[in-house]
N, C-alpha and C positions, 0 to 999 in steps of 0.2 A: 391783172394789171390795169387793163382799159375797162372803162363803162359809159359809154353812151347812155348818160343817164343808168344805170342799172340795166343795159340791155340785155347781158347775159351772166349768168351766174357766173362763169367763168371768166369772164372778161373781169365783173364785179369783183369777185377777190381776189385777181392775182396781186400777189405783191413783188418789191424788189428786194434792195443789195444794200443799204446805207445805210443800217441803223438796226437797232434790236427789233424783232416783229412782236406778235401776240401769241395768245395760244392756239390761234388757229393752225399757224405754221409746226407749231407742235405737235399738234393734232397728226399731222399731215406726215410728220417726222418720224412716227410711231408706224404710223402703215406703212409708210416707207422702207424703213428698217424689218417691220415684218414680211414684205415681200423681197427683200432683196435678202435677210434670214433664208429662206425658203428656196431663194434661186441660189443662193454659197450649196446649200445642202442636195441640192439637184444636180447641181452642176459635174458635169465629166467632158474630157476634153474628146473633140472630133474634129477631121479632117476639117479646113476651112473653106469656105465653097463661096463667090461672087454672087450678088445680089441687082435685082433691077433696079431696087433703091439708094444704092448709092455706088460712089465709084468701086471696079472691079476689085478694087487693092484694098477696098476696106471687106477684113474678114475678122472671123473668131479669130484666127491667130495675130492680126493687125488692132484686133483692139485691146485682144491678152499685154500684148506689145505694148503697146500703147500707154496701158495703164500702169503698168509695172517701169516702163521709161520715166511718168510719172509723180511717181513714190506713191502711188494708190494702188498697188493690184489688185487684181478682180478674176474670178474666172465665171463663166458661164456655161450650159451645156450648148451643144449646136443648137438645138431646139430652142433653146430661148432665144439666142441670136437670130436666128431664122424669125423670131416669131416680132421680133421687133424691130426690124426689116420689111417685113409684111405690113407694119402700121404703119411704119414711114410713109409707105405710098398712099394711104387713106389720108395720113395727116397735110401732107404735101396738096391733096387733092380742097380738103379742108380749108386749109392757110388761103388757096387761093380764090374761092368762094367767100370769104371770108373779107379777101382786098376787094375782092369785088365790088362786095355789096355794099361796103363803109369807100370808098374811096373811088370806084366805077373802072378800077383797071388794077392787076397784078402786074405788079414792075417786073422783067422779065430777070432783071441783075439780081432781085431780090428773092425770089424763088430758084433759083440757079444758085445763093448762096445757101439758103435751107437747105437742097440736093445734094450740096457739096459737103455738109458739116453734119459729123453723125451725133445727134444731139445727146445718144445714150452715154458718152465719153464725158457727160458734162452733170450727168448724176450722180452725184456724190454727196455724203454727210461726211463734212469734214472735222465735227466734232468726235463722230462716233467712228470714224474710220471706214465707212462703209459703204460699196455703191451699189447705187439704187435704180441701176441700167435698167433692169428687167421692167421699169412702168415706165418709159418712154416714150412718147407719141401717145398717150393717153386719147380716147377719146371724147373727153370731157374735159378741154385745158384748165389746167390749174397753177399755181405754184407749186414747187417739192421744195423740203428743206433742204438748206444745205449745211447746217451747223453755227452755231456761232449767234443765229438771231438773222440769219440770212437766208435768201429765198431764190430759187431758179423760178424764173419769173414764166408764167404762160405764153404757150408759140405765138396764139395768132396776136395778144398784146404787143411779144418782141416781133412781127411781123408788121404788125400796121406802125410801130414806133420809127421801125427800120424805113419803111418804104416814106414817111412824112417827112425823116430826115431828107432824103431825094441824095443816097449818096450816090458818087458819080468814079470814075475811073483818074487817078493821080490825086483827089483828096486826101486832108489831112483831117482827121475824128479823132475827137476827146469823150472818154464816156469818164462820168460822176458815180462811181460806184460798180465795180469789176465785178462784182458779185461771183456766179460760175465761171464768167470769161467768155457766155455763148456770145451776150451781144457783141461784144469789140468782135468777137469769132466771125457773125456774121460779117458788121464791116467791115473787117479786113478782106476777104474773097471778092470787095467791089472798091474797096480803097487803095489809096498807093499807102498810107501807114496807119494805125489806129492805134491811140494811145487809151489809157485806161489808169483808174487811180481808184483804192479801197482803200478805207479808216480802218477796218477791222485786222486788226495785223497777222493774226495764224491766219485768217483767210487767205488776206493778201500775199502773203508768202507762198502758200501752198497754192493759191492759183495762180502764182505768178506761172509755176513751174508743166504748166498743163502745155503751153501752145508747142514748145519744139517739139515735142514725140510727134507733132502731126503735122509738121513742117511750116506753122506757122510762124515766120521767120518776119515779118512786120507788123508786130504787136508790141509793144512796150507798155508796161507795165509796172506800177511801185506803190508804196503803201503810202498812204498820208490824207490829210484831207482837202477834199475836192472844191473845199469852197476859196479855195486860193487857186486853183487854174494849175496851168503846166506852164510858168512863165517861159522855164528855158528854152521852150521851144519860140525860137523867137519868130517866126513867120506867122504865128496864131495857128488859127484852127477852119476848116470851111463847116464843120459841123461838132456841135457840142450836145454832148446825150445825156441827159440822168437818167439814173434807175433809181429813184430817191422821189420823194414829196420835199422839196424843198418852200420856207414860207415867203421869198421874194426872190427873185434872181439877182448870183451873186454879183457885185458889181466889177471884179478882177475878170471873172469867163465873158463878161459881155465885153472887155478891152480887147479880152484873148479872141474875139469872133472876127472871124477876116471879114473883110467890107464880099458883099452877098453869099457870104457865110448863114446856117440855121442852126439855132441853138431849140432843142426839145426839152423841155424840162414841166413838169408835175408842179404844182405852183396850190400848198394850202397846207393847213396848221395838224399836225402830231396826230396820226391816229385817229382822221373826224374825219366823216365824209366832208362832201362837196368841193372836194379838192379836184384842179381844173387844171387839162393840159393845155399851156398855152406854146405857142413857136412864135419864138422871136429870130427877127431878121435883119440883116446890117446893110444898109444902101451904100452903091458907091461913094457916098460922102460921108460915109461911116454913121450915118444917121439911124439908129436903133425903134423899130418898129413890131407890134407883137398883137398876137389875135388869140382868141382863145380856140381850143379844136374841140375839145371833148372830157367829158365827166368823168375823174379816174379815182384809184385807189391806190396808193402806196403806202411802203414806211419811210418814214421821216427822215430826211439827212440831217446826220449828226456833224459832230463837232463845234464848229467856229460856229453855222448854220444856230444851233442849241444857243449859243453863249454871249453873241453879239447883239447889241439892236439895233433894225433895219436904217440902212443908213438913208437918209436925207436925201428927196427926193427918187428914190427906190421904191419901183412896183412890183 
């Protein structure tokens, strides 16, 4: 998703959730599907047993649960479970190395919500029907498909994304593109609500249905597209996400930004590099403000985004 200039391959191609991707994502689809092939065919069920890396309650039988609550079942053998529980803690250990070194401190809320959210719950191909838990915590972050032309975007990207948003305790987050659901997933564990909006509609649907089995009960979610905002929410938003390369910022989400509210958004043209994350930011006089942060890589937000041209006076 992120690249500091090309600073790591991983960083350099992760992608997002708006829009159709390449054939790299396909690429990625195929291993995918061959390793989680491999873990269906392994798999036998065992006693579930509490892990250091994440909470006690989260087991093989909580995440069998889980997935089948759903409409994705999955099973694993204990061993695999075990074995990607085991990378959690390397990854966790990663991520915050990671804030370090781009940012000079890991937000404590922000690692606390990585801890809390078992990202293997959130691998899924939902074209093909199939999850793709068992590469989870990767140690070389990457994007995974997830069907559709959509992509579970890499940790330490939705890590440093999460932490430059600066969300706080009683916010209200709009993310541009649901894609798996991890990032609102993240927000919500430090927000008071997180909203969330996907064009792509089986996606949309099917991830709408992921948060309850895991008691995430302040998430809202619908299908449609993002470059009209979440008007009904009439208070605005204190922070606004994309997971998208969007080619200016829409001008509806910058109305929707509460005054010292941060909108994040990918900001460059279809599939080309040199697309730039910029964060804009709303003064108490509602005066709209914006800086560039860093060199990224997305797919493109569709829709309106595709079809309109940019309106007048629009950066």
């Amino acid at each position: 998703m992120l690249s500091a200039t090309a600073a790591t391959a991983a960083a350099a191609s992760a992608l997002a959730s708006c829009g159709p991707s390449g054939g790299q994502i396909a690429a990625q689809s195929s291993a995918a599907r061959s390793a989680a092939n491999s873990a269906v065919a392994a798999a036998s069920a065992g006693p579930p047993i509490a892990t250091s890396s994440a909470p006690s309650s989260w087991t093989l039988a909580a995440f069998e649960e889980a997935m089948s609550a759903s409409g994705r079942p999955a099973k694993l053998s204990q061993a695999q479970f075990d074995a990607i529980q085991a990378r959690k803690v390397t990854a966790l250990e990663r991520i915050r190395k990671y804030l370090i070194e781009r940012l000079k401190a890991a937000d404590e809320s922000v690692m606390a919500a990585f801890q809390a959210i078992p990202r293997e719950y959130y691998h899924y191909d939902y074209a093909d029907h199939i999850s793709t838990a068992t590469v989870a915590y990767e140690a070389e972050p990457k994007p995974w498909a997830l069907g559709f032309g959509s992509a579970l975007s890499d940790y330490l990207g939705q890590a440093y994304m999460t932490q430059v948003a600066q969300p706080k305790a009683g916010q209200v987050t709009l993310e541009i593109g649901t894609g798996s659901g991890f990032q609102s997933s993240l927000l919500s564990r430090i927000v008071d609500h997180a909203y969330s909006i996907e064009i792509i509609q089986p996606l949309g649907e099917a991830v709408g249905k992921i948060f309850k089995p895991l008691g995430y009960t302040n998430i809202t979610s619908r299908v449609g597209d993002g470059y009209f905002g979440w008007p009904e929410v009439k208070d605005g938003f204190d922070i606004i996400i994309f997971t998208c390369a969007a080619q200016y910022a829409p001008p509806d989400l910058l109305k929707q930004l509460k005054p010292g509210g941060r909108m994040i958004i990918p900001i460059g043209q279809p599939f080309k590099r040199g697309q730039v994350l910029y964060i804009y930011t709303k003064d108490a006089d509602g005066k709209v403000h914006s800086r560039r942060d860093m060199g990224v890589f997305f797919i493109p937000m569709t829709g309106q985004m595709m079809n309109a041209p940019r309106p007048a006076g629009v950066t």
